[in-house]
C-alpha positions as CSV (number, residue, x, y, z in Angstrom):
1,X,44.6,7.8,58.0
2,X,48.2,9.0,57.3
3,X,51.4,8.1,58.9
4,X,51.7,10.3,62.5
5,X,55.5,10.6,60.9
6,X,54.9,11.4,57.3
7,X,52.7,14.6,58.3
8,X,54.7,15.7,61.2
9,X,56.6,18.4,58.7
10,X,53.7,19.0,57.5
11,X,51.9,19.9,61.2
12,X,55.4,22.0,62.1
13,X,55.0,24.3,58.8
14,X,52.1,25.7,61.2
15,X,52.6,24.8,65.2
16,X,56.6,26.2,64.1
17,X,54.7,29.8,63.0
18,X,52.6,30.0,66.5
19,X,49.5,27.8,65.7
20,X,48.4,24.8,68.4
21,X,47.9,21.7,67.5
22,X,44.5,20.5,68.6
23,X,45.1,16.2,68.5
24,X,41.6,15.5,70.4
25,X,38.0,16.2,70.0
26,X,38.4,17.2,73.7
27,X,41.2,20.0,72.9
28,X,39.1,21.4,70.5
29,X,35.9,21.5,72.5
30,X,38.4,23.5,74.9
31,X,39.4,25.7,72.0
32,X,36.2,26.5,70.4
33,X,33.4,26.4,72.8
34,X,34.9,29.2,75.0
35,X,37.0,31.5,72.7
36,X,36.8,35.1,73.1
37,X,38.2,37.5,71.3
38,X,39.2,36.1,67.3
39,X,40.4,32.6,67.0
40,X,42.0,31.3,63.2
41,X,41.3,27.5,62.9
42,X,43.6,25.8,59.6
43,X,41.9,22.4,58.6
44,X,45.5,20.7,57.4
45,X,46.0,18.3,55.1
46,X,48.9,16.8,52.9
47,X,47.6,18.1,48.9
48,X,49.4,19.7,47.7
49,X,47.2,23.1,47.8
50,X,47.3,22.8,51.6
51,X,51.3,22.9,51.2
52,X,51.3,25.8,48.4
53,X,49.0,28.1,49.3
54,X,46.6,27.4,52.3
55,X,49.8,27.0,55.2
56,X,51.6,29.9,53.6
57,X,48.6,31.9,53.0
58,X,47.5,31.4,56.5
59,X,51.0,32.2,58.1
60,X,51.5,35.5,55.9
61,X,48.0,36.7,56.8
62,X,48.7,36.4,60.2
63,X,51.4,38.8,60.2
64,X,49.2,41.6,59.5
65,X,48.6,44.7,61.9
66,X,45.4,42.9,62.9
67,X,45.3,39.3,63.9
68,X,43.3,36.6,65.2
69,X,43.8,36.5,69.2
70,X,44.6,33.0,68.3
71,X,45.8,30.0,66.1
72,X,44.7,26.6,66.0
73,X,45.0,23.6,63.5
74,X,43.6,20.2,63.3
75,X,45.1,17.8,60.5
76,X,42.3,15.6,58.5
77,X,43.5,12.2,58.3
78,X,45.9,12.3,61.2
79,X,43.5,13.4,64.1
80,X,40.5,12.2,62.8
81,X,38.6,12.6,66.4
82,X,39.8,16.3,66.5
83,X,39.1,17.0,62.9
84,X,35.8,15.7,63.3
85,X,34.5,17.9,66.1
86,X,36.2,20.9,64.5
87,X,34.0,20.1,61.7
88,X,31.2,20.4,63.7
89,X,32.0,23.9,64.5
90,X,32.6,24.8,60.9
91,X,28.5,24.2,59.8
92,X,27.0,24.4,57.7
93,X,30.2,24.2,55.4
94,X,31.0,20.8,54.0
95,X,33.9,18.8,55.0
96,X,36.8,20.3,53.4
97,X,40.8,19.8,53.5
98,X,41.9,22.3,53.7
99,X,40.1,25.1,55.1
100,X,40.3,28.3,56.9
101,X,38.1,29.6,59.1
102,X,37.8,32.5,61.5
103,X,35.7,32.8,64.2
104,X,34.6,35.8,66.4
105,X,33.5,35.5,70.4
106,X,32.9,31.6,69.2
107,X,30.7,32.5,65.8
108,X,32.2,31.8,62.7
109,X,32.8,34.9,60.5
110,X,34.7,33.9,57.5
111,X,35.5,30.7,55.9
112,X,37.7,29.4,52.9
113,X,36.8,25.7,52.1
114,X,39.1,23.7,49.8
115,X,37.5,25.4,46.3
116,X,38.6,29.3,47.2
117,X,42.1,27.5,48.0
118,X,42.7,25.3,45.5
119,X,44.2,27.0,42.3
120,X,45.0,30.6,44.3
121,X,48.3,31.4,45.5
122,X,49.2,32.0,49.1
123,X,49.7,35.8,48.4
124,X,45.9,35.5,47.2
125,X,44.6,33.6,50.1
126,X,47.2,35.8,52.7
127,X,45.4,38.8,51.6
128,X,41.6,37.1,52.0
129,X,42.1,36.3,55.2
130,X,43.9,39.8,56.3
131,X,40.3,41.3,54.8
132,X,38.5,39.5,57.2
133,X,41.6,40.3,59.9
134,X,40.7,43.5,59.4
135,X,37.1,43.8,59.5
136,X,36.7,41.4,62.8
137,X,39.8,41.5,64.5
C-alpha cells in the first residue's frame, strides 16, 4: 500500500477533471451495481504509464461530443477495499493498474487493461476510448 499523501496528486489529476473518487468497497457497490446510463471507471495507479498516458488519455476522451454519463476512479494500492470490489466488476479481465473501462446500463462494454496502455500515448488511448464514447454513449 502507498502513502494516502504521496498519491493524493496523483488522485486530483482525475477527481480535479470531474471523476469521483470511490475510497470503499461500499461506494463502489453504490456506483456500479445501479448505474444507468454510461459510467467510465479509471483503475489508478502511480507507473508511470498511468501518469503519461492512461489519466490524460482518459481526461481528453472525455471531452468528446459523446461521454460517459459518469466518471469514477479507484486507486490500486491506496484503496485496496475499493479496488478490489471494482475488480470484481471488471471480470473476466485480470487485475490490472491501470485500466479503463466502460460500462453500459451496468454491463461492461469496453475495456483497456494495463498492456493496450502501456507504451501508447494519451492521444492514442484519448481516441480508443472516444471510439467506444461514440458507439455506446
Amino acid at each position: 500500500m502507498y502513502p494516502v499523501e504521496l498519491t493524493i496528486p496523483m488522485s486530483k489529476d482525475l477527481t480535479d477533471f470531474g471523476f469521483e473518487s470511490l475510497s470503499s468497497d461500499a461506494a463502489v457497490i453504490d456506483a456500479l451495481d445501479k448505474a444507468e446510463g454510461t459510467t467510465l471507471l479509471v483503475v489508478n495507479s502511480v507507473c508511470g504509464c498511468a501518469a503519461a498516458n492512461a489519466r490524460p488519455g482518459a481526461k481528453m476522451a472525455i471531452q468528446n461530443d459523446k461521454s460517459p454519463s459518469k466518471c469514477y476512479t479507484v486507486f490500486a494500492g491506496v484503496d485496496k477495499g475499493a479496488t478490489e470490489k471494482a475488480r470484481e466488476y471488471l471480470l473476466p479481465y485480470p487485475p490490472s493498474s491501470p485500466a479503463i473501462a466502460l460500462f453500459k446500463e451496468g454491463k461492461l462494454v469496453h475495456m483497456l487493461e494495463r498492456h493496450h496502455i502501456e507504451g501508447r500515448s494519451a492521444q492514442m488511448i484519448a481516441e480508443n476510448l472516444v471510439g467506444a464514447f461514440n458507439e455506446f454513449c
